[in-house]
N, C-alpha and C positions, 0 to 999 in steps of 0.2 A: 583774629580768628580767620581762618585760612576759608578760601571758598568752596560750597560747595562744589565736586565734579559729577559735572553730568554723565548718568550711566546709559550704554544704549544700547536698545534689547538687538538682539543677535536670532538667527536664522541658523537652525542646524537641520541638515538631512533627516528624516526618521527614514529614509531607505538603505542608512549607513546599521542598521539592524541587521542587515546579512554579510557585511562586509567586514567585519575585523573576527576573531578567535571566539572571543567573551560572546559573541551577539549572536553567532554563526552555532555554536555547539549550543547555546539555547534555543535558536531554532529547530535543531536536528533532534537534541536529546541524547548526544552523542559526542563523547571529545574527540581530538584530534587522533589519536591513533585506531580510533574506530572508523574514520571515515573513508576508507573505501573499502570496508564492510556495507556501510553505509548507498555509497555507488554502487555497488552490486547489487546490495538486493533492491533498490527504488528502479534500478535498471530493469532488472529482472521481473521485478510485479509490474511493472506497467508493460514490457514488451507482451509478458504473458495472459496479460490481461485486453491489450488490441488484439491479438490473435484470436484469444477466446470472442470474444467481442463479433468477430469474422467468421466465428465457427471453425476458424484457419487452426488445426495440431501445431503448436507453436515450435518453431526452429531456432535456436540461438547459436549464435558464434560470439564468443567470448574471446580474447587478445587481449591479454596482460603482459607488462614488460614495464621494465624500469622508466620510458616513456612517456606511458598511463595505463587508463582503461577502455576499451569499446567493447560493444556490445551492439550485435545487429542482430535485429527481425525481420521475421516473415509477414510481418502486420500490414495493414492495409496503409503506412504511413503516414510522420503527422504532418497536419495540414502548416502548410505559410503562417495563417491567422494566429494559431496555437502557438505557434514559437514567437512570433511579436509577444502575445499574450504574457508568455511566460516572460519575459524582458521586464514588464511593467510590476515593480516592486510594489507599488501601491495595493495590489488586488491579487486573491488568490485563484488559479484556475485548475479546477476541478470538475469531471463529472460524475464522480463520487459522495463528495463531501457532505451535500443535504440530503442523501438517500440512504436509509437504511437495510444491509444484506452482507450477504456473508463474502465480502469483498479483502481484497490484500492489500489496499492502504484506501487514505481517501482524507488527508490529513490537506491538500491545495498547494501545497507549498515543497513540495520532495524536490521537482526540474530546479526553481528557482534555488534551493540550498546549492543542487549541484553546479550552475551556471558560478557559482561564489566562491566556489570550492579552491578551486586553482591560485584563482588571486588571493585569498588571505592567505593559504598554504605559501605561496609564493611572497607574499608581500609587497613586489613590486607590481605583476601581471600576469592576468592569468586567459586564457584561453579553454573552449570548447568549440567543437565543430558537430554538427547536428546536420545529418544528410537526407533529402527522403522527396520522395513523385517530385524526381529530376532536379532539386535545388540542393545546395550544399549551402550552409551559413554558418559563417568563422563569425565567432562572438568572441570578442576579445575583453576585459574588462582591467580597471585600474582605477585608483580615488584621485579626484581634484582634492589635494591635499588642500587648500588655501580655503577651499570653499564647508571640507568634507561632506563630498559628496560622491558617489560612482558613479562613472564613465563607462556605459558599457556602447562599443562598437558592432553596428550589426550589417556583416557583408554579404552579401547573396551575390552567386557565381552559378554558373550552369554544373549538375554533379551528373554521377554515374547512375548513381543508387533509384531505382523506380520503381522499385518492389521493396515494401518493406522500410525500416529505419534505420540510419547509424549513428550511433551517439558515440563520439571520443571525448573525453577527458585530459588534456594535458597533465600526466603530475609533475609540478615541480621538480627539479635535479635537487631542491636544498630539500626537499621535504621526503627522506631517505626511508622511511619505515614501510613504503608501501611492498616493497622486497621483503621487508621483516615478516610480514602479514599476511606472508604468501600458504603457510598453512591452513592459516584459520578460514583464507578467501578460498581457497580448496574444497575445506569442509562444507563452508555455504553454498557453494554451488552444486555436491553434492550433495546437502540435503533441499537443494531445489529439486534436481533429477528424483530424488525419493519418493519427494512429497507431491511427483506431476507427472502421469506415467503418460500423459499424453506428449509429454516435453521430449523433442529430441534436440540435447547441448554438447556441441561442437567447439573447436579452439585450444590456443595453451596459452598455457601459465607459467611464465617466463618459462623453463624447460620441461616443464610436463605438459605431454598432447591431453586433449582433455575431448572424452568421447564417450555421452551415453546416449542410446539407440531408446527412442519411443516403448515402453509394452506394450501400450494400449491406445494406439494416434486418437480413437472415439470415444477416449475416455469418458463415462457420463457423469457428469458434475451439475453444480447452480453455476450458470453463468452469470458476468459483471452486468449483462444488457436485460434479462430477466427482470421484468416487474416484483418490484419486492411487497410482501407481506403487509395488511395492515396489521397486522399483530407481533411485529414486530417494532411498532412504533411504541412512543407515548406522546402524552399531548404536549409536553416541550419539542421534540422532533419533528411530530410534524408540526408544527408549528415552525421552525426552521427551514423545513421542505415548504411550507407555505410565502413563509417572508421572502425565501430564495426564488421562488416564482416570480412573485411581483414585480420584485424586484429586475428581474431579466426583461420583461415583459416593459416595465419601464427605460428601462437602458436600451432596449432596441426598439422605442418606438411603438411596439404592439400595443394594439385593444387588451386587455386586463382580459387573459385567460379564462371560461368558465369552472366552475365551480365541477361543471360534469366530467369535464378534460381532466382534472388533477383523478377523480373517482376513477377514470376508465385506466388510470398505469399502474392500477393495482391488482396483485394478480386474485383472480377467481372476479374482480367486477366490471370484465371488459361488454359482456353482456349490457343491452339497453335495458333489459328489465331490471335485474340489479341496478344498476344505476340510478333508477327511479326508487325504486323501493331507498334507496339512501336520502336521498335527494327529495323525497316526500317525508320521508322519516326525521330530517332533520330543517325543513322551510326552507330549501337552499335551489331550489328549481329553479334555470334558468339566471339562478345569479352569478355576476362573476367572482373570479377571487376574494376581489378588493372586500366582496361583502363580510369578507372574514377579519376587515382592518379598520380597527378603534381607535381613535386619536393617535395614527401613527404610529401605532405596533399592534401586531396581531392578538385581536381577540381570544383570549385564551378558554371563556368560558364556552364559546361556540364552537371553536377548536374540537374542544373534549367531547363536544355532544357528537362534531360529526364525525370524530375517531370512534366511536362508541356505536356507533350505526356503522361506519367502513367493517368492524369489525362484527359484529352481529351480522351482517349479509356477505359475510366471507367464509371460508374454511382455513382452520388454521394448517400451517403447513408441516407435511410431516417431517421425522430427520432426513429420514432415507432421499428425500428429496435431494439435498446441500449434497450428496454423493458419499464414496470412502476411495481411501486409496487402496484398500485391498489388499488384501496376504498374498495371492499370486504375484503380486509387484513387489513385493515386499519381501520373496523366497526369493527372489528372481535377483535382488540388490544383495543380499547377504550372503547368497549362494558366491556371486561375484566378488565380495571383496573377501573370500577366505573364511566365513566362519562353519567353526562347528556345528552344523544344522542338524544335529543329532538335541541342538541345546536349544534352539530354535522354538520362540513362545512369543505367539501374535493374542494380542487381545482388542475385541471392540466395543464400544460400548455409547447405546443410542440413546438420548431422552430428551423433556422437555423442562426446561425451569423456567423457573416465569413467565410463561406462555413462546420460549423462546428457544427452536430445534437445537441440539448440536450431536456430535460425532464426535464421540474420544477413540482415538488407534495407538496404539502401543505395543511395538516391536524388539524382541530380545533375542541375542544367539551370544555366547561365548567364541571369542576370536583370539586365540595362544597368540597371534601376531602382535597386538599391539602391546606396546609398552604402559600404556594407563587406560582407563575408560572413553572412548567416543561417546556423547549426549547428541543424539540431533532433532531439533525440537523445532516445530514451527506453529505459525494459525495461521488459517484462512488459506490454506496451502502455500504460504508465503516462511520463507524459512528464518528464524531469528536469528537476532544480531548476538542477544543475550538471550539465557533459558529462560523464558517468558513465565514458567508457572515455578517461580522460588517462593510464593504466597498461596497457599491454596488454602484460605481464609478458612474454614469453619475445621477443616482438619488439622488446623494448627501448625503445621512445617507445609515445607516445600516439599517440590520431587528428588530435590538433592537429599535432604535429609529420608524422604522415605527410601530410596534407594540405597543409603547407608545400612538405614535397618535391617536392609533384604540381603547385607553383604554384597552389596555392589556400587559400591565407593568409588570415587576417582582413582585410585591405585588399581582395580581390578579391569584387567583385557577383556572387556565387553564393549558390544555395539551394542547401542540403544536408543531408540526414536519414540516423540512423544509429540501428541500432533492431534490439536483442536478444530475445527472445524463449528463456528457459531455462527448464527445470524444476526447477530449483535454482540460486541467483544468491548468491552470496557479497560481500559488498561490503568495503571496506576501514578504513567507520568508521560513527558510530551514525547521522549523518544520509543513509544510502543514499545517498551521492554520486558515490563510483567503485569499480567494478566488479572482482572481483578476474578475470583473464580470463588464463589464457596460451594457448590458442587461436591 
């Protein structure tokens, strides 16, 4: 009988989770010929989302070319810390992700896919450069095959850039379809402009100048920095917004947050009276967070009581608040690209479901120019990858199919935009693609 051989347990990276094909498009939600679809619009919502942020009318320059991708803003820049941050595969960084509102991502993890991007595309090594308030940082990235594990290189240099950020992307020379893709990246950055009349987006695409001019720089919208809603919670979320507190508050050292402090970021209970009236209404005066943490996970029964009081000493919020993009901007894009404005049909439409605002806008005009149907659809004024509402749950089809019915199929030369605005948007899978909506 032969001996036994001894087996011995082995060490693998779990940060090798953003670095190969398989690992990388389940993070995203997206395969490889989507992905700088992908880069665009995580570019895009987050520049335009610092600027708002700033109160700054957002400015983009956009540069496409067989090379890669950039994209600069007018934003107030991101800091040194944040880009360490995003390096560290272990932890997601977001100031989105525990907060509920009618924001354009807030998933933690979009920088970090794109830092990965280049290197699996490429295989061997991949490259991004991130520029902003006077540093420039070449990130270079590649696997310790032996170990698997990734090598990411992080160089700081004195840069140009002092206003605002630049994000470059290397694309790979093997990884050929980003030329192929050049329509479809067209379309999205076009239904960026549509869906953002405060946006003015500058640049080209490998030979098309690419130039649309602000309608409205003051656009009034829900800004990303805006106190969001308790009624737009439930007791799982906040309860999320609570652990994510603590938790910060433990990672840096601080005293455990009041209980008053989490009440006052919410909008209508910045007032000390309200505040109290919660805060007496629910035994929670003067205590801190932690008092909301039961053997090491949050209390969910106290949870519920003090959502139940945030929201009884609030007003809920109306649609009109979240904003609209408006028919003026809206005449003003289809007038421009050649349609029939004779054919021209804007519709909107405002309400509340389950205690929760939103804004349906939908714009139509007949354009003899094009060869098949344009669709351009987004939420949260953020433009999709895919037609987000192919489920419109209690009506049984999608817009594809309701658009068939109306004779306005894929085959037929119309421009068409269909564009949600929610305070809370559910979607169906990890790469935000469709919407869960019965509306």
């Amino acid at each position: 009988m032969s001996a036994p051989i001894p087996r011995e347990t082995f060490k693998t990276s779990r940060l090798m989770d953003f670095f190969s094909v398989k690992e990388l498009t389940a993070q995203i939600g997206h395969g490889p010929q989507d992905w700088p679809l992908v880069v665009i619009k995580e570019l895009m919502d987050n520049s335009i989302d610092a600027c708002e942020d700033q109160a700054i009318p957002p400015a983009l320059h956009v540069e496409i070319d067989d090379a890669g991708i950039t994209i600069s803003d007018n934003g107030p820049g991101i800091a040194p810390d944040t880009v360490a941050n995003i390096l560290d595969y272990s932890i997601r960084v977001s100031s989105r992700e525990a907060y509920v509102a009618p924001c354009r991502g807030a998933q933690g993890n979009a920088l970090k896919t794109l830092i990965a991007m280049p290197y699996v595309l490429d295989g061997d090594q991949g490259k991004v450069e991130i520029e902003a308030l006077g540093i420039r940082h070449v990130i270079t990235c590649r696997v310790d095959r032996l170990r698997q594990m990734p090598v990411i290189d992080h160089d700081q240099e004195p840069g140009f850039v002092k206003n605002g950020t630049r994000f470059a992307l290397h694309w790979p020379q093997s990884a050929t379809f980003l030329r192929a893709r050049s329509p479809r990246i067209l379309q999205m950055l076009e239904t960026f402009a549509v869906l953002n009349p405060h946006l003015t987006l500058t640049g080209a695409l490998f030979d098309e100048a690419l130039h649309f001019e602000a309608s409205a720089p003051d656009w009034p919208k829900w800004k990303p920095n805006e106190p969001s809603s308790p009624h737009w919670y439930t007791p799982d979320t906040l309860a999320r917004l609570i652990a994510a507190c603590v938790a910060s508050d433990e990672d840096h050292g601080r005293e455990p947050r009041l209980i008053r402090e989490l009440v006052a970021q919410f909008k209508g209970l910045t007032g000390t009276a309200k505040q109290k009236a919660v805060l007496d209404a629910t035994g929670l005066a003067r205590q801190p967070l932690t008092a909301l943490i039961k053997d090491g996970a949050v209390d969910r029964e106290r949870v519920a009581c003090l959502l139940a009081a945030l929201q009884q000493h609030s007003a809920p919020i109306k649609p009109q608040a979240l904003g609209s993009i408006g028919q003026p901007h809206l005449v003003r894009y289809f007038t421009a690209q050649g349609c029939e404005m004779e054919s021209f049909k804007y519709a909107r439409d405002m309400g509340v479901k389950n205690g929760i605002p939103y804004v349906i806008e939908m714009a139509f005009a007949w354009h003899p120019g094009l060869g098949r149907r344009c669709l351009m659809t987004g939420v949260n004024w953020s433009a999709g990858i895919l037609n987000p509402f192919r489920d419109l749950g209690a009506i049984g089809r999608g817009l594809d199919a309701l658009l068939a019915e109306r004779f306005a199929g894929n085959d037929e030369p119309i421009l068409f935009l269909a564009h949600l605005a929610a305070a809370r948007v559910a979607y169906s899978d990890r790469g935000k693609s469709a919407v869960l909506w019965e509306g």
